[in-house]
Every structure is written in C-alpha cells, then in structure tokens.
TIMI-2910 file (N, C-alpha, C, CB; in pm, 1 decimal, decimal comma, always signed):
<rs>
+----------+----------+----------+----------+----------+----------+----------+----------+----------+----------+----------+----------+------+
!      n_x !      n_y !      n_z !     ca_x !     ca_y !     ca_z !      c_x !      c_y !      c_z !     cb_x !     cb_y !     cb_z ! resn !
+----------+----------+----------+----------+----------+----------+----------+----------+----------+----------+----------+----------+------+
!  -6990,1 ! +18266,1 ! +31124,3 !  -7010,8 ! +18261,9 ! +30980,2 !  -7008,0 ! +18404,4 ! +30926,1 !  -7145,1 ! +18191,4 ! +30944,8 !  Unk !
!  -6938,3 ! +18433,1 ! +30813,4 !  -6921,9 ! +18614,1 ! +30776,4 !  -6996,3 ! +18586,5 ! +30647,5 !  -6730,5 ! +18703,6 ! +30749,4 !  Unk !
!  -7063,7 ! +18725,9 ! +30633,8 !  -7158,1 ! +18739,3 ! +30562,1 !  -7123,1 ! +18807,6 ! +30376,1 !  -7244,7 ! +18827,1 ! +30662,2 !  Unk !
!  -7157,3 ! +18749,6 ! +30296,4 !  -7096,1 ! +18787,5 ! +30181,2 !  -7097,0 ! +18953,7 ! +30163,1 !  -7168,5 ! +18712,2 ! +30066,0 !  Unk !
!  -6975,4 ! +19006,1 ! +30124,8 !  -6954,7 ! +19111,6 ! +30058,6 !  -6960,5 ! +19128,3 ! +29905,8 !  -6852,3 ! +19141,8 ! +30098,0 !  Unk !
!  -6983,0 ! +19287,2 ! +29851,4 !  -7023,0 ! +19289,6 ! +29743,5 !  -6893,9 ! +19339,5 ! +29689,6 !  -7146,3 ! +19357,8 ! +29724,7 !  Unk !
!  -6836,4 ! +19282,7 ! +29597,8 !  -6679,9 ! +19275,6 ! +29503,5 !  -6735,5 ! +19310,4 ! +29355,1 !  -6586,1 ! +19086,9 ! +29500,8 !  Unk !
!  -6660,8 ! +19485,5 ! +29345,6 !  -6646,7 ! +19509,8 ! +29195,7 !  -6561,9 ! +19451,0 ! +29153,1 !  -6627,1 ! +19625,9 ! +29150,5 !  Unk !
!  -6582,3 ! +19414,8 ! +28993,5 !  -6491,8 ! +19323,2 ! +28952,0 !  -6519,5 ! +19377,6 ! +28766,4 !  -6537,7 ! +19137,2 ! +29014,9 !  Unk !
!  -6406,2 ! +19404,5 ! +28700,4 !  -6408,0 ! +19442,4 ! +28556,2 !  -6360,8 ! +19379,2 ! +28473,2 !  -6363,2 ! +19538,7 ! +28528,9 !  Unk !
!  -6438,2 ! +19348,6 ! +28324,0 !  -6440,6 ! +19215,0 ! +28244,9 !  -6462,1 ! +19278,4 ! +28129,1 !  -6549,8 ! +19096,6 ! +28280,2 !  Unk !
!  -6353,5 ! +19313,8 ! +28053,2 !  -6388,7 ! +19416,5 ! +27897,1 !  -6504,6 ! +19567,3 ! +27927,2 !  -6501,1 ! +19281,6 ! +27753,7 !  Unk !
!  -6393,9 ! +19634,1 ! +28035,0 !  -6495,1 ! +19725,5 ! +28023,4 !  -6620,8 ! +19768,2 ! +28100,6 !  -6528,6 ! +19700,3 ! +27933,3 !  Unk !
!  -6646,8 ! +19653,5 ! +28104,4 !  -6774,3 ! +19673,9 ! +28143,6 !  -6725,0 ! +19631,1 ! +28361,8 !  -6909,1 ! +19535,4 ! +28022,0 !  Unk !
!  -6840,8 ! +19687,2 ! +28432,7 !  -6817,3 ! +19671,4 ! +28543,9 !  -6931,9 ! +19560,9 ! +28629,7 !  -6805,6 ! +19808,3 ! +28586,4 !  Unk !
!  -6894,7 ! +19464,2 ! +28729,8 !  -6997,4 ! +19387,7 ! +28778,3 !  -6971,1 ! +19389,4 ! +28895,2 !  -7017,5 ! +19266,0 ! +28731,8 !  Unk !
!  -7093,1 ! +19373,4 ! +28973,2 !  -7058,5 ! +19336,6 ! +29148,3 !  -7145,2 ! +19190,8 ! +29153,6 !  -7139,5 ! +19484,2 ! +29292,9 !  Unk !
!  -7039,7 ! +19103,7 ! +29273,3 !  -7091,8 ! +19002,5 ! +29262,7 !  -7022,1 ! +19028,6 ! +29429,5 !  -7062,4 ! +18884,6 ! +29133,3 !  Unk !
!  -7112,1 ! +18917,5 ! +29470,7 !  -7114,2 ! +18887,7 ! +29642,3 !  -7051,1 ! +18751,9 ! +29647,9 !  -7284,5 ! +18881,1 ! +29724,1 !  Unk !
!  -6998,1 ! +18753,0 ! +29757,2 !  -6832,4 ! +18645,0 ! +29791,0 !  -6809,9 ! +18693,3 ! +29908,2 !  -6667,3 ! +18666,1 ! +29686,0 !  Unk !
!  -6828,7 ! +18570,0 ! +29991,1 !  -6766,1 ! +18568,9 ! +30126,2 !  -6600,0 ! +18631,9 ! +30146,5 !  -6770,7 ! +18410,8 ! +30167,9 !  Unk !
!  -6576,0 ! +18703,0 ! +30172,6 !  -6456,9 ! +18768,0 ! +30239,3 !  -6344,4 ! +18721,3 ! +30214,3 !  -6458,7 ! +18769,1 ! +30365,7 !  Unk !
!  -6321,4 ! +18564,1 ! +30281,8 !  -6195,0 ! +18513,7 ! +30234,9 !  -6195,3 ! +18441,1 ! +30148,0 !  -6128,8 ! +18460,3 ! +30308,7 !  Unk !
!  -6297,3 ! +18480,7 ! +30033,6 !  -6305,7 ! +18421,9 ! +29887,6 !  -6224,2 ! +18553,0 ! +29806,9 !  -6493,7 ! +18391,0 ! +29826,8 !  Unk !
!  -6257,8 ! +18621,3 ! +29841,7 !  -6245,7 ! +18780,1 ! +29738,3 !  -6113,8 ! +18788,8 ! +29644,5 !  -6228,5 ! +18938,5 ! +29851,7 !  Unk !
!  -5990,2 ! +18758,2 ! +29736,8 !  -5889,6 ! +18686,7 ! +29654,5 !  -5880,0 ! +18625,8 ! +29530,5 !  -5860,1 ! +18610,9 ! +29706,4 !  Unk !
!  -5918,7 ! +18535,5 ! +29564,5 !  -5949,1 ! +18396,1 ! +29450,9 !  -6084,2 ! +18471,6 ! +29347,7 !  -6027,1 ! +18204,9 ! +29565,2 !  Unk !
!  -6137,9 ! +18524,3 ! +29390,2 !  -6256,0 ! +18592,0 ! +29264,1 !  -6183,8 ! +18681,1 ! +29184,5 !  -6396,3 ! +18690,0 ! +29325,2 !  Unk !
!  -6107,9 ! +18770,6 ! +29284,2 !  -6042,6 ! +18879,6 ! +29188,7 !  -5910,5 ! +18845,8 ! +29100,9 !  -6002,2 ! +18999,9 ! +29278,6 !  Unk !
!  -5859,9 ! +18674,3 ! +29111,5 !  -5793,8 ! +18655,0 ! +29047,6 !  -5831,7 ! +18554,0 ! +28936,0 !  -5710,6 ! +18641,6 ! +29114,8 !  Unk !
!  -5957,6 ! +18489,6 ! +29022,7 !  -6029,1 ! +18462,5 ! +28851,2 !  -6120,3 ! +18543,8 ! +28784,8 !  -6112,1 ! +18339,5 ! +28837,9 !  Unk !
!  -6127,3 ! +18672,6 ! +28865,4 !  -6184,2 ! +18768,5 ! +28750,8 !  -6089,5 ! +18819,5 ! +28659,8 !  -6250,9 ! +18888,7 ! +28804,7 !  Unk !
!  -5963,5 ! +18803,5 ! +28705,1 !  -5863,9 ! +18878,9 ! +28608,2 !  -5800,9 ! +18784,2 ! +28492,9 !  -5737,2 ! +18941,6 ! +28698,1 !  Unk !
!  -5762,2 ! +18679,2 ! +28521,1 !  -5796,9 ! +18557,0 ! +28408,4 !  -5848,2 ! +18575,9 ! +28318,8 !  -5865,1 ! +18461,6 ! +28433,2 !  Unk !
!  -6001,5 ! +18560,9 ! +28346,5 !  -6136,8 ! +18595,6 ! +28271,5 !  -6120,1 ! +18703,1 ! +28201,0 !  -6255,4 ! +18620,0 ! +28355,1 !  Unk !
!  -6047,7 ! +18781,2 ! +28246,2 !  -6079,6 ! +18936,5 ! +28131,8 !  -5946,0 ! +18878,8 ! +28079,2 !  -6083,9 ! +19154,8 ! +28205,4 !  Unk !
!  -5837,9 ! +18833,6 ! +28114,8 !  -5727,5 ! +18846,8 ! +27989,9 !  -5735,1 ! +18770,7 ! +27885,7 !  -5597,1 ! +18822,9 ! +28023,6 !  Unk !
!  -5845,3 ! +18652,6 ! +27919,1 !  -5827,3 ! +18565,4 ! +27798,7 !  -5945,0 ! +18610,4 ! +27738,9 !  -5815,5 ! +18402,8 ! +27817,8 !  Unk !
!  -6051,9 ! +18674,2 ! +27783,3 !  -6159,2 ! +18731,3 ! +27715,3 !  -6048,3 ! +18861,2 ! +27609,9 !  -6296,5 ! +18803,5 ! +27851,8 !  Unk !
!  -5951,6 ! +18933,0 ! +27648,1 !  -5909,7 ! +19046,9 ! +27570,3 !  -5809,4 ! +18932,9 ! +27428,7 !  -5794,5 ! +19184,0 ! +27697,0 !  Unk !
!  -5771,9 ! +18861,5 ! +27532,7 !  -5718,8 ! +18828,4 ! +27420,5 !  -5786,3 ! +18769,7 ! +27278,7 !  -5641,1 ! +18753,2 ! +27464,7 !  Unk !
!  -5887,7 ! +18672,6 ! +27314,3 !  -5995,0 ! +18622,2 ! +27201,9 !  -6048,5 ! +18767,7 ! +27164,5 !  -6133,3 ! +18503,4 ! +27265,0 !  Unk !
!  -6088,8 ! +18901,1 ! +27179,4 !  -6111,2 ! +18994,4 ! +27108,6 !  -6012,7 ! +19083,7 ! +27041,2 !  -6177,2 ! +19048,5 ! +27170,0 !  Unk !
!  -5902,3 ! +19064,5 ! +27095,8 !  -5753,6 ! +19129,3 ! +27011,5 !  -5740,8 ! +19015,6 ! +26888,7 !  -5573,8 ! +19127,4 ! +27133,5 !  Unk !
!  -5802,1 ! +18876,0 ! +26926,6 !  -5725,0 ! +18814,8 ! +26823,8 !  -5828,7 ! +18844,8 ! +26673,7 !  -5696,5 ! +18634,2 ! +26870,2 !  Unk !
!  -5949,7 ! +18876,1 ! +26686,8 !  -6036,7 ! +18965,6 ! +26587,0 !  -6102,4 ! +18840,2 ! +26547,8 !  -5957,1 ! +19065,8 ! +26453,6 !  Unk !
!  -6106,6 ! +18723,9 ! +26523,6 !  -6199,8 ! +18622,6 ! +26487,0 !  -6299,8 ! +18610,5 ! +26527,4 !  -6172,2 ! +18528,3 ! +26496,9 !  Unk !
!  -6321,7 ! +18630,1 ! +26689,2 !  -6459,2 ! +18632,4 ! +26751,6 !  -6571,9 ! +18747,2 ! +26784,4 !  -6435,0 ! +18586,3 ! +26859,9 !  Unk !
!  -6658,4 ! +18763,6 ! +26688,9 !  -6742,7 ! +18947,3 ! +26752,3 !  -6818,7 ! +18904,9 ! +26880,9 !  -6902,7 ! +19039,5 ! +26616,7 !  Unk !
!  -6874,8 ! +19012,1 ! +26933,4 !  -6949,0 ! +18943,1 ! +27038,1 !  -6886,6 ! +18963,6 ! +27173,1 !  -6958,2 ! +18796,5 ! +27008,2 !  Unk !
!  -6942,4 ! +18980,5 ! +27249,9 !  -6917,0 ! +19008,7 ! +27439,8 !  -6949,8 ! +18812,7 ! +27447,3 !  -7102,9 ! +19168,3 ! +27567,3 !  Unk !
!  -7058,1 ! +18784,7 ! +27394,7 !  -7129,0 ! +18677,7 ! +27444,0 !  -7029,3 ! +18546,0 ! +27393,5 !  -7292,4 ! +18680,4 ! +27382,9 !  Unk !
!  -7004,6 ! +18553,1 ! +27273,0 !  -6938,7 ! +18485,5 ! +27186,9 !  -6745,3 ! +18485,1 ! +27270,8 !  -6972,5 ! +18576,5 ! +27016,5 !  Unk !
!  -6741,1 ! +18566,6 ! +27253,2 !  -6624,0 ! +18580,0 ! +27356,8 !  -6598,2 ! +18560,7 ! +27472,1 !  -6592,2 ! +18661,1 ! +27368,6 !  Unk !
!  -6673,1 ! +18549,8 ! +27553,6 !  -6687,6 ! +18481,6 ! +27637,5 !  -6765,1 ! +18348,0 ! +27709,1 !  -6690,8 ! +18546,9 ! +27665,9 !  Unk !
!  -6814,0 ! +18306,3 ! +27583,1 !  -6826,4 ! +18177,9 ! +27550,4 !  -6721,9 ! +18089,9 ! +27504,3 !  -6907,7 ! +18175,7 ! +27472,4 !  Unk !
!  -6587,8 ! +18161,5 ! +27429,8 !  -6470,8 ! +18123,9 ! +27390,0 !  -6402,3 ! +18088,6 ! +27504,8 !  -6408,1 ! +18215,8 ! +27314,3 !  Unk !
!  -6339,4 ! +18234,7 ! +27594,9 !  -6311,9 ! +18199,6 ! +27689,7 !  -6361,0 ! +18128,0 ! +27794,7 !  -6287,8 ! +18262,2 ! +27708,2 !  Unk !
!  -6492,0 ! +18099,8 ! +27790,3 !  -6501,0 ! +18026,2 ! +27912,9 !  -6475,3 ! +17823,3 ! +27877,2 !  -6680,4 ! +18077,6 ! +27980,1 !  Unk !
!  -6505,9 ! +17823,4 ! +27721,4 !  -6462,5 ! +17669,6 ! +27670,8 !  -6294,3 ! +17639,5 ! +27705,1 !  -6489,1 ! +17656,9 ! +27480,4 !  Unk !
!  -6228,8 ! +17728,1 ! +27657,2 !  -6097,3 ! +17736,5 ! +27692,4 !  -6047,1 ! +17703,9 ! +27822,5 !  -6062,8 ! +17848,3 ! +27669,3 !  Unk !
!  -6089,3 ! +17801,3 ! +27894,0 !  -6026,3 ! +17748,3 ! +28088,8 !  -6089,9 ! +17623,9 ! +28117,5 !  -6088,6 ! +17868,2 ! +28249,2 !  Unk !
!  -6258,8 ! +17574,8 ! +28070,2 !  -6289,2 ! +17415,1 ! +28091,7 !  -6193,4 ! +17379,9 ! +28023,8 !  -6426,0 ! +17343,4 ! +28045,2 !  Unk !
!  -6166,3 ! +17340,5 ! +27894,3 !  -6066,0 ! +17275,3 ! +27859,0 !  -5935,2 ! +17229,1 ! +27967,0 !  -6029,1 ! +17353,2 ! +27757,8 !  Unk !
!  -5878,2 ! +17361,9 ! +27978,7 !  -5790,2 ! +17349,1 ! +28053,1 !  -5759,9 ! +17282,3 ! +28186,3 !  -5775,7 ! +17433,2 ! +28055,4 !  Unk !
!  -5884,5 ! +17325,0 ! +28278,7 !  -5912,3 ! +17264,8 ! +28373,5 !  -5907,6 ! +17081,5 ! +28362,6 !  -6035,7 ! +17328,8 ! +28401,9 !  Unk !
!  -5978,1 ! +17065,1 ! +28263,7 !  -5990,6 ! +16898,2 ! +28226,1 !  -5872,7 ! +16855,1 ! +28190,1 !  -6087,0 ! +16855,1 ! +28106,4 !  Unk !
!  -5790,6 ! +16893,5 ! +28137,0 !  -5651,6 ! +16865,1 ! +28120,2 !  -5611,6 ! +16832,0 ! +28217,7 !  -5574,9 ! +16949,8 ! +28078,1 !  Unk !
!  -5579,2 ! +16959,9 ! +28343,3 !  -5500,5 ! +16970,2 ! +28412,9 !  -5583,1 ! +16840,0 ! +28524,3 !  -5470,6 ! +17131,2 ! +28446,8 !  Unk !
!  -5668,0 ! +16796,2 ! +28527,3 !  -5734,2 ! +16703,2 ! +28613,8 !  -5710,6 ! +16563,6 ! +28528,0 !  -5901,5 ! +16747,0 ! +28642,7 !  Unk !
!  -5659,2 ! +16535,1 ! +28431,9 !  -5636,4 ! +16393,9 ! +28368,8 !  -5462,0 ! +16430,9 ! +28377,1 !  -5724,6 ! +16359,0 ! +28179,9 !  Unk !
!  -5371,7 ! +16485,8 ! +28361,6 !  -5269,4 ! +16468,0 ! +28415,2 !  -5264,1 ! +16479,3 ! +28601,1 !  -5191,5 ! +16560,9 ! +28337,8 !  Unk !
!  -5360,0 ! +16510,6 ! +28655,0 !  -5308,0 ! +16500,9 ! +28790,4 !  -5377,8 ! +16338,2 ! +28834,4 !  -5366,5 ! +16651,8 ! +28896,7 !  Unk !
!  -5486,0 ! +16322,2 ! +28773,7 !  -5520,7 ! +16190,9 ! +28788,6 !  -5445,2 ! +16079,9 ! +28728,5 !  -5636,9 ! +16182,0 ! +28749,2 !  Unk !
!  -5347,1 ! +16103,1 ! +28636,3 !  -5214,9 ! +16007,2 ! +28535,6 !  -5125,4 ! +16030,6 ! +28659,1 !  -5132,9 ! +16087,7 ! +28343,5 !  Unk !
!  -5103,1 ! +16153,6 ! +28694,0 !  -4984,1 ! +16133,6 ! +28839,1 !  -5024,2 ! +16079,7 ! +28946,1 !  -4927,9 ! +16259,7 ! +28905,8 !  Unk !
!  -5129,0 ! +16084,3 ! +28999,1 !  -5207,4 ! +16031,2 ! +29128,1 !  -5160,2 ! +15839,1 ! +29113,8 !  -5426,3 ! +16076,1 ! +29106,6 !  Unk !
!  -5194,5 ! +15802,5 ! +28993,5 !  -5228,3 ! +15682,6 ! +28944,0 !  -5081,2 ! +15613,8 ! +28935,6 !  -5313,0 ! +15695,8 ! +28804,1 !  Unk !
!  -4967,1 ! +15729,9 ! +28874,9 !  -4869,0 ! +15626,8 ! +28872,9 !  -4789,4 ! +15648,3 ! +29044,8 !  -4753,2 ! +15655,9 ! +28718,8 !  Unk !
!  -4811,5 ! +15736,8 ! +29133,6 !  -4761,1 ! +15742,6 ! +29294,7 !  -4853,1 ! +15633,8 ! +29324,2 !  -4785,9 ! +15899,8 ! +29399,1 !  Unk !
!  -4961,0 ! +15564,6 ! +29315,7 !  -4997,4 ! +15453,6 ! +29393,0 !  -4943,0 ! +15347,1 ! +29333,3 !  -5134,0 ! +15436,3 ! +29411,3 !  Unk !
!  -4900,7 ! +15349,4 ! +29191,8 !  -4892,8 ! +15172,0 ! +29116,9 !  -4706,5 ! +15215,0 ! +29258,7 !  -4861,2 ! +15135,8 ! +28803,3 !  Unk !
!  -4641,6 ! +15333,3 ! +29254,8 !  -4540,2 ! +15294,2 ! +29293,1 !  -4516,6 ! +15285,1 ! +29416,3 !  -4469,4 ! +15344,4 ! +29248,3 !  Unk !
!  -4603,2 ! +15307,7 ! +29465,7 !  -4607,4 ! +15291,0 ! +29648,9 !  -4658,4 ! +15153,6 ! +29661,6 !  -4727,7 ! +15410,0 ! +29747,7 !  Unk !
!  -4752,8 ! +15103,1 ! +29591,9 !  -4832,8 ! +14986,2 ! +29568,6 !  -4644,8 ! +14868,3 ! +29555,4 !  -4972,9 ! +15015,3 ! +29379,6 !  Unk !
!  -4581,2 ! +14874,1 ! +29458,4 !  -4453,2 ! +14798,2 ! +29448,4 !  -4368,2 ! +14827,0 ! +29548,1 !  -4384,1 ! +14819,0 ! +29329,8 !  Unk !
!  -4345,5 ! +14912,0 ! +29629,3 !  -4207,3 ! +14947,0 ! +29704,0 !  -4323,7 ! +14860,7 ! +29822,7 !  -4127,7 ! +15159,7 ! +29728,0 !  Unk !
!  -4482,1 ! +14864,5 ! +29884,1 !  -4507,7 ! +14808,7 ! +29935,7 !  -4508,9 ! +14656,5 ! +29940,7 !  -4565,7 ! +14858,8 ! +29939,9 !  Unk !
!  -4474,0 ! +14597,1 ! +29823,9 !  -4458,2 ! +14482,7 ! +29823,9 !  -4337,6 ! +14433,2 ! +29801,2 !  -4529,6 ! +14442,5 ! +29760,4 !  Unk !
!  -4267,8 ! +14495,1 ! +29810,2 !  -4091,0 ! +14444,9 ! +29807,8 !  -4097,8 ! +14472,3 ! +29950,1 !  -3945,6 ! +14548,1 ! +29703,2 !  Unk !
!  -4123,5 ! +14548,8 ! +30006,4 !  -4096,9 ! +14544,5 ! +30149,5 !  -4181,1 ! +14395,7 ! +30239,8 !  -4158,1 ! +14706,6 ! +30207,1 !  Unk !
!  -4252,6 ! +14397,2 ! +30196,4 !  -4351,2 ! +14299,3 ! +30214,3 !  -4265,7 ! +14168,5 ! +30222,0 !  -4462,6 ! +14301,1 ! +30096,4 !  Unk !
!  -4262,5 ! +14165,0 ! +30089,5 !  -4158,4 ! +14026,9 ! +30046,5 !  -4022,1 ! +14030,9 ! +30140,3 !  -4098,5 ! +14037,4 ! +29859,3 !  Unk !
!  -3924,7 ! +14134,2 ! +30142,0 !  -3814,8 ! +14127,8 ! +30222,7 !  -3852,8 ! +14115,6 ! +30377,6 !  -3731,9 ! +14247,8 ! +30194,1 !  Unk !
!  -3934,8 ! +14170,9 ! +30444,8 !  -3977,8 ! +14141,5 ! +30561,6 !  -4049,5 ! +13966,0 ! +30555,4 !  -4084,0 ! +14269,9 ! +30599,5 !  Unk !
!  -4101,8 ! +13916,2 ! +30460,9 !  -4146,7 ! +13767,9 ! +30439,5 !  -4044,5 ! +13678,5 ! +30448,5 !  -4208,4 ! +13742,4 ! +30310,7 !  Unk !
!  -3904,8 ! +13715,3 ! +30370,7 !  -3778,2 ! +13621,8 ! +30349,2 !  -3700,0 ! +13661,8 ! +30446,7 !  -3700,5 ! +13628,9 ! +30212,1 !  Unk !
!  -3755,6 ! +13754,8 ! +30557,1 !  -3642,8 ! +13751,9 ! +30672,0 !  -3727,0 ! +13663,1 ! +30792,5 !  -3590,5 ! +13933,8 ! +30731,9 !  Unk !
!  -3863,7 ! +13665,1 ! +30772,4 !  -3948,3 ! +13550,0 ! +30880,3 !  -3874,6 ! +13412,4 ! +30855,2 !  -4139,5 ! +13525,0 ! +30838,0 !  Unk !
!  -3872,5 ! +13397,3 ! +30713,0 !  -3840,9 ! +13203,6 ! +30707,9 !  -3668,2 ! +13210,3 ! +30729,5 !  -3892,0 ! +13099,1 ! +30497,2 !  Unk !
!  -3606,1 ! +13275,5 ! +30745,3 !  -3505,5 ! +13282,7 ! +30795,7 !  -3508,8 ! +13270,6 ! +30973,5 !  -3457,6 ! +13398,6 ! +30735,1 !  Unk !
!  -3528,0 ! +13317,5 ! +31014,1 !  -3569,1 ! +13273,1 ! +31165,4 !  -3593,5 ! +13186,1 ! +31198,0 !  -3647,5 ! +13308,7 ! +31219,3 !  Unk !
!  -3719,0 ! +13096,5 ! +31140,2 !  -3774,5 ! +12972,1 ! +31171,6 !  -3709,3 ! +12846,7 ! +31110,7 !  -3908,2 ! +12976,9 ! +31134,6 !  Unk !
+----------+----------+----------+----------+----------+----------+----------+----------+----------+----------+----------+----------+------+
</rs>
C-alpha cells in the first residue's frame, strides 16, 4: 500500500497542497487544471466577483456536466441491451425453427 504524497496544485493564483496517493497525482493535476480554467474563465467572463462565488460557479458547471454525461451513457447503455436483448431473440427463434425442422 503507498502512502499519500503531498501535490502542489494552483487554482487562480493562489497555491494548495493536497495529499493523493501517487498513482492518483495524474488525474488530480488534471482535474486541478480543469478547475482553474473554468474557474478563469467564469472570472474573465466579469459577471461573477468572488474566489468563493466562482468557484461555486465552476464547480455547479462540471456537476452539471458530469450528470449529463451519465444520462447519455445510461441512454447508450440502455439502447446496447434493448439491442442485444433482440439479436438474442432472433437467434433464439432461428435456432427454435431449426429444432422443429429436425423432428
């Protein structure tokens, strides 16, 4: 078991260390970088003041997104079984109408 390391990581500026197992560090430093672009961007876009507020923006945003992207993968999940579900039963059936053929 490896023991978490401490990962600087920068978010408007400002600097944070957060601890993450090793072969996480990757994946942190690329959703830390996410995090700051859509955080720069909601503060370039000038509507939102605020560190807190802004990143309260951004963080509604990537949920959003995330939930999206999990109701279209669950709409695709859903229509690969209705169609495996039919090709299983045509096979079904053609293997059925080749039994009463035999007998």
């Amino acid at each position: 078991m490896s023991e978490n390391a401490r990962v600087s990581i920068r978010i408007l500026e400002k600097e944070y260390q957060v601890a993450c197992p090793p072969e996480e560090r990757a994946a942190l430093l690329d959703s830390a970088e996410l995090l700051n672009n859509r955080m720069r961007e909601i503060r370039d876009g000038g509507r939102v003041v605020g560190l807190e507020r802004i990143a309260v923006m951004a963080a509604l945003n990537i949920a959003n997104e995330l939930l999206r992207s999990r109701d279209k993968g669950d709409h695709l999940e859903s229509k690969a079984k209705a169609k495996v579900r039919a090709m299983r039963e045509r096979v079904e059936g053609v293997l059925q109408s080749g039994r009463q053929l035999e007998i």
